[in-house]
C-alpha positions as CSV (number, residue, x, y, z in Angstrom):
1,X,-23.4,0.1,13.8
2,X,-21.4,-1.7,15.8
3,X,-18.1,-4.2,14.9
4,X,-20.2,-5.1,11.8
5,X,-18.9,-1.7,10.3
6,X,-15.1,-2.9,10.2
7,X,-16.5,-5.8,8.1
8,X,-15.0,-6.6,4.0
9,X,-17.2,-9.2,3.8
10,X,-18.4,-9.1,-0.4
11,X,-15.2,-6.6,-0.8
12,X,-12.4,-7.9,-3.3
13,X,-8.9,-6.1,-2.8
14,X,-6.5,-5.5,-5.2
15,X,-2.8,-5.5,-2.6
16,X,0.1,-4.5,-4.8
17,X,3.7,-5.8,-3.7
18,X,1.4,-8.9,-1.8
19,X,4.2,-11.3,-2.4
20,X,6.8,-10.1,0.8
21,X,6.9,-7.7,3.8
22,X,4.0,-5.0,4.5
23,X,1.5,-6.2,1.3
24,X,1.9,-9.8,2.2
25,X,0.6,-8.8,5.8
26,X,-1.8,-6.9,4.6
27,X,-3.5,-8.9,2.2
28,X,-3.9,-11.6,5.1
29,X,-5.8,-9.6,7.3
30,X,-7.6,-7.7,4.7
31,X,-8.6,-11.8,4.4
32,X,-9.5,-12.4,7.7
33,X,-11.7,-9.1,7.7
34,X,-13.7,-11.2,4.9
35,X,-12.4,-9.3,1.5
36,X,-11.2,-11.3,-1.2
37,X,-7.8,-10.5,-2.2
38,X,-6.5,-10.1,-5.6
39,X,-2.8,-10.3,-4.9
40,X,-0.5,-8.7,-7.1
41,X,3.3,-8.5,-8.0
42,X,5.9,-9.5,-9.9
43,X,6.6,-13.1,-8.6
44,X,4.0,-15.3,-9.2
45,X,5.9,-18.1,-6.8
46,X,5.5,-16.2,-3.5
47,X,1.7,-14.9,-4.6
48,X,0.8,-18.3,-5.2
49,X,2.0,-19.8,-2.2
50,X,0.3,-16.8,-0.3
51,X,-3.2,-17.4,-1.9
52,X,-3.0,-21.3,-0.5
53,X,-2.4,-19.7,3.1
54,X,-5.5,-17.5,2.3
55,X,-7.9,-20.2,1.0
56,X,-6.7,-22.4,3.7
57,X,-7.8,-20.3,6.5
58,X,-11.1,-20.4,4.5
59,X,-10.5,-17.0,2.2
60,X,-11.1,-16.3,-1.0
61,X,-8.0,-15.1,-3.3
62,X,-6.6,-15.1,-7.0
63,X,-2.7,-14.1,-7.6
64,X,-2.0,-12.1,-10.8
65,X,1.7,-10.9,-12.0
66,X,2.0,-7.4,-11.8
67,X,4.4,-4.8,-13.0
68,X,3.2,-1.7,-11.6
69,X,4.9,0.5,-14.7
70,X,3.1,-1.3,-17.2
71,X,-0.1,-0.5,-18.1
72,X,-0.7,-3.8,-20.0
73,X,-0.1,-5.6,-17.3
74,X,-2.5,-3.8,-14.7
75,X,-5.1,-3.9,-17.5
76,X,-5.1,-7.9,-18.2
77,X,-4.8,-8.0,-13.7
78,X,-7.7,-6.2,-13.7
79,X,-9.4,-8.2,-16.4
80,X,-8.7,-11.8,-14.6
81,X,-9.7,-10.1,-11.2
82,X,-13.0,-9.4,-12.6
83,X,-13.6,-12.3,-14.6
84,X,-13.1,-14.4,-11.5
85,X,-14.6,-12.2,-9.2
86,X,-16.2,-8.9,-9.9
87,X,-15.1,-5.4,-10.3
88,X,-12.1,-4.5,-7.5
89,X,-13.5,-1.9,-5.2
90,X,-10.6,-2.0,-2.6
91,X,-7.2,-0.9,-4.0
92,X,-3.8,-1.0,-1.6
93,X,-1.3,0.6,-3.7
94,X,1.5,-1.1,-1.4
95,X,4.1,-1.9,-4.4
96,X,7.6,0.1,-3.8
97,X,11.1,0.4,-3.9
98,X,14.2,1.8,-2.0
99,X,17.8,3.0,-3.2
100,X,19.0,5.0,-1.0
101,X,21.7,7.7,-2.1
102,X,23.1,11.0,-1.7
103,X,21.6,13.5,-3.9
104,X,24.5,14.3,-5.9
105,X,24.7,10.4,-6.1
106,X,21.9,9.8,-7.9
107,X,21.8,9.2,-11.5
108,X,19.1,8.7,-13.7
109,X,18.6,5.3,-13.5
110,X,17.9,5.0,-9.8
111,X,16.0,8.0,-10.1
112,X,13.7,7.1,-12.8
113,X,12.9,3.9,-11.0
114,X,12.2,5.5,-7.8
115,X,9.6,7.9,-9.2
116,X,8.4,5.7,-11.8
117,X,7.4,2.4,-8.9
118,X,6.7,4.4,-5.8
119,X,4.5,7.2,-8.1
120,X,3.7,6.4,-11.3
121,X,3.1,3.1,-10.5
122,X,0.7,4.0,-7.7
123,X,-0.8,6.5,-10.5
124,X,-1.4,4.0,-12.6
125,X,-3.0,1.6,-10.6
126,X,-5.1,3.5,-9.0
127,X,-6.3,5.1,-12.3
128,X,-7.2,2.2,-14.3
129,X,-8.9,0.6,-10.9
130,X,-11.1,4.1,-10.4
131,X,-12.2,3.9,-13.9
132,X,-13.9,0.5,-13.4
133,X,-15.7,1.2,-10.3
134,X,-16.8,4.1,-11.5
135,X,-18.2,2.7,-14.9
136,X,-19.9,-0.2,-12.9
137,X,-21.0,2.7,-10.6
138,X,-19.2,1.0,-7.9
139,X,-18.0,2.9,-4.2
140,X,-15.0,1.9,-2.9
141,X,-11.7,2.8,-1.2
142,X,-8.3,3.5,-2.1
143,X,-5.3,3.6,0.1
144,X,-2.0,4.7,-1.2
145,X,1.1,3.4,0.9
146,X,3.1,6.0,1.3
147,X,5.6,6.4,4.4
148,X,6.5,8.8,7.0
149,X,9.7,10.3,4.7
150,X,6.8,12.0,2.7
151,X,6.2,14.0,5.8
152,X,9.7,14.4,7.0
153,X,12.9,13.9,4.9
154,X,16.3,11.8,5.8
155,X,19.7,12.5,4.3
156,X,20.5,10.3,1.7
157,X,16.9,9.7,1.0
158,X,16.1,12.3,-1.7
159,X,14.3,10.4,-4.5
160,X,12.2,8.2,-1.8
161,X,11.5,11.0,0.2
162,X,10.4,12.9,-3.1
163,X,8.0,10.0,-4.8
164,X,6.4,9.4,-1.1
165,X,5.8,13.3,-0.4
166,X,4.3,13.1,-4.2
167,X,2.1,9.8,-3.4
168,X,0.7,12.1,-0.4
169,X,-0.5,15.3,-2.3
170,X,-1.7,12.7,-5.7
171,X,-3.9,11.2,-2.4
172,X,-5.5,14.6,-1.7
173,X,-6.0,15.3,-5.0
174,X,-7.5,12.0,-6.1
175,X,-9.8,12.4,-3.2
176,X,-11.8,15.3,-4.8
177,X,-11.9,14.4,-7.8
178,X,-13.2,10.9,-6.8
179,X,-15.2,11.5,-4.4
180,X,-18.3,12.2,-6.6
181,X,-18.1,8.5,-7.7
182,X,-17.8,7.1,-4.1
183,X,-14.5,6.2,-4.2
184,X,-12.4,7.1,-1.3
185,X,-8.8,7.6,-1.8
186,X,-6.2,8.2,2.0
187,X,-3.1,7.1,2.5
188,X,-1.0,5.1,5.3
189,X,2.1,6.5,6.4
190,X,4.1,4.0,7.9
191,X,7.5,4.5,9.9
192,X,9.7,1.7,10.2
193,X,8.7,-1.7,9.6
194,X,11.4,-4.4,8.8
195,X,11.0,-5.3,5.2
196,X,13.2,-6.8,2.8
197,X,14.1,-3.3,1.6
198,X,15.5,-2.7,4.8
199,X,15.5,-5.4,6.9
200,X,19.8,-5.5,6.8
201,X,19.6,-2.4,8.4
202,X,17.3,-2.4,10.8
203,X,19.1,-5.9,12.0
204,X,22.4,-4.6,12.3
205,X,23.7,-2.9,15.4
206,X,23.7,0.5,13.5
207,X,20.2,0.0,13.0
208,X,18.9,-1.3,16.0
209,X,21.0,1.4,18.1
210,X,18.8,4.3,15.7
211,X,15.5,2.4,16.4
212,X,16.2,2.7,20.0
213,X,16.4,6.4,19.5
214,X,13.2,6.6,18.6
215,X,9.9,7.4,20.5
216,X,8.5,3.7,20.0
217,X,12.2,2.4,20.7
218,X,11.1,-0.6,18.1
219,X,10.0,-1.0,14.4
220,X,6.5,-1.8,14.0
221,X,5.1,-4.7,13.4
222,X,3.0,-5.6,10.4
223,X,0.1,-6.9,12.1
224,X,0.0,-3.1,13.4
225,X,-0.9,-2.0,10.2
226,X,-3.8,-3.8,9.2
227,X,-5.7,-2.7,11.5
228,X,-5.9,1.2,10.7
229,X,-5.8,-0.1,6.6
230,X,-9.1,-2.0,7.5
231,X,-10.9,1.0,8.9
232,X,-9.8,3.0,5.7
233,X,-11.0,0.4,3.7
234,X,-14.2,-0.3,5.5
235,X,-17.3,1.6,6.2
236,X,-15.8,2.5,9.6
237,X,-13.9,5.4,7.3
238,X,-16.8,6.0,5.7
239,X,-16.4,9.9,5.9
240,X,-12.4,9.3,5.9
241,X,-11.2,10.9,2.8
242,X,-8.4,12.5,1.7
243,X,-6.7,11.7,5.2
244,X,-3.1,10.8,5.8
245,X,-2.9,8.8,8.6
246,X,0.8,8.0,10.2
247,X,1.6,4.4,12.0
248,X,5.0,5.3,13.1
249,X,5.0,5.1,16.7
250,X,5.0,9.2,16.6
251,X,8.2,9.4,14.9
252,X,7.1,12.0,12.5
253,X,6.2,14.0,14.8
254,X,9.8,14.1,17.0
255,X,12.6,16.2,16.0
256,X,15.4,13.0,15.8
């Protein structure tokens, strides 16, 4: 097969959280692989000024505001996506947030955000997007971005580490019950990539001494996840499903 295999060329991408950070990356080399991206999120500015660096590098993109707890919004995404484009067959259920606390910290507010962004959301999206591919009989991939504190856990971290660990086992469960369509659902567990969820800490000498502590002694780059997400999303992964795959620089796997 070849390189050809890697190729999205006549795939359209649906990124979630495409306006900073990991999904902004993302959705620019899901580009240059040839997909057309649908970028999604809640301000329009930055998606906007995004799909001009797409379709000036000669891709093909359309930004639509998403709230990834409201399933009004997804719907009428979803509707523009396809009126412009077709029906989405490559979802990257990127959108998420971050407050960290102590667990007896934690009150329902922060909570319910945690679980109803980094989960429901992803539920939601992913949901609505499957139903359309498979109506149009329609293959396609899903990836849900997940992160290496759904394998592991961190004090202080209890509601992330809780929605992640549930995005990983809704990945294996989506996987059999979609696979009869075609649709392929894995997820990406990233370690620590400087976002602006985190991006204080990770600069700050605290930070930068705990990075060096780690196996890759560095945070990853973005660019460094695109390439795993396109083989996922391609027909290089063809018989990938139901996979959790971690770019962390191996630090799930060391006891630190």
């Amino acid at each position: 097969m070849g390189l050809s295999q890697f190729s999205l060329d006549g795939r359209i991408a649906l990124v979630t959280g495409a306006s900073s950070g990991i999904g902004r990356g993302v959705a620019k080399g899901l580009a240059k692989a040839g997909a057309t991206i649908i970028a999604a999120a809640r301000r329009l500015d930055r998606l906007e000024e995004l799909v001009t660096e797409i379709e000036t590098d000669g891709g093909r993109a359309l930004a639509v505001r998403v709230d990834v707890t409201d399933k009004v919004s997804i719907e009428t995404a979803l509707d523009r996506a396809e009126s412009s484009f077709g029906v989405v067959d490559i979802v990257i259920n990127n959108a998420g947030v971050g407050a960290p606390e102590p667990f007896l910290n934690i009150d329902d507010e922060n909570f319910d955000n945690t679980m109803n962004t980094n989960f429901k959301g992803v539920w939601y999206i992913a949901q609505e997007a499957a139903r359309r591919m498979a109506g149009a009989k329609k293959p396609g991939s899903i990836i849900n971005i997940a992160s290496m504190l759904g394998i592991r856990a961190l004090s202080g971290y209890t509601a992330y580490c809780s929605s992640k660990g549930a995005v990983l086992q809704l990945t294996r469960c989506m996987a059999l019950d979609l696979g009869r369509y075609g649709i392929r659902v894995n997820a990406i567990a990233p370690g620590w990539f400087v976002t602006e969820m985190n991006e204080d800490y990770l600069g700050s000498e605290e930070g930068q001494a705990y990075l060096s502590q780690t196996p890759a002694r560095r945070a990853g780059e973005v660019e460094e996840l695109v390439g795993p997400i396109v083989m996922l999303a391609s027909e290089a992964g063809s018989f990938v499903n139901g996979a959790v795959l971690p770019v962390d620089g191996a630090h799930s796997v060391a006891l630190i």
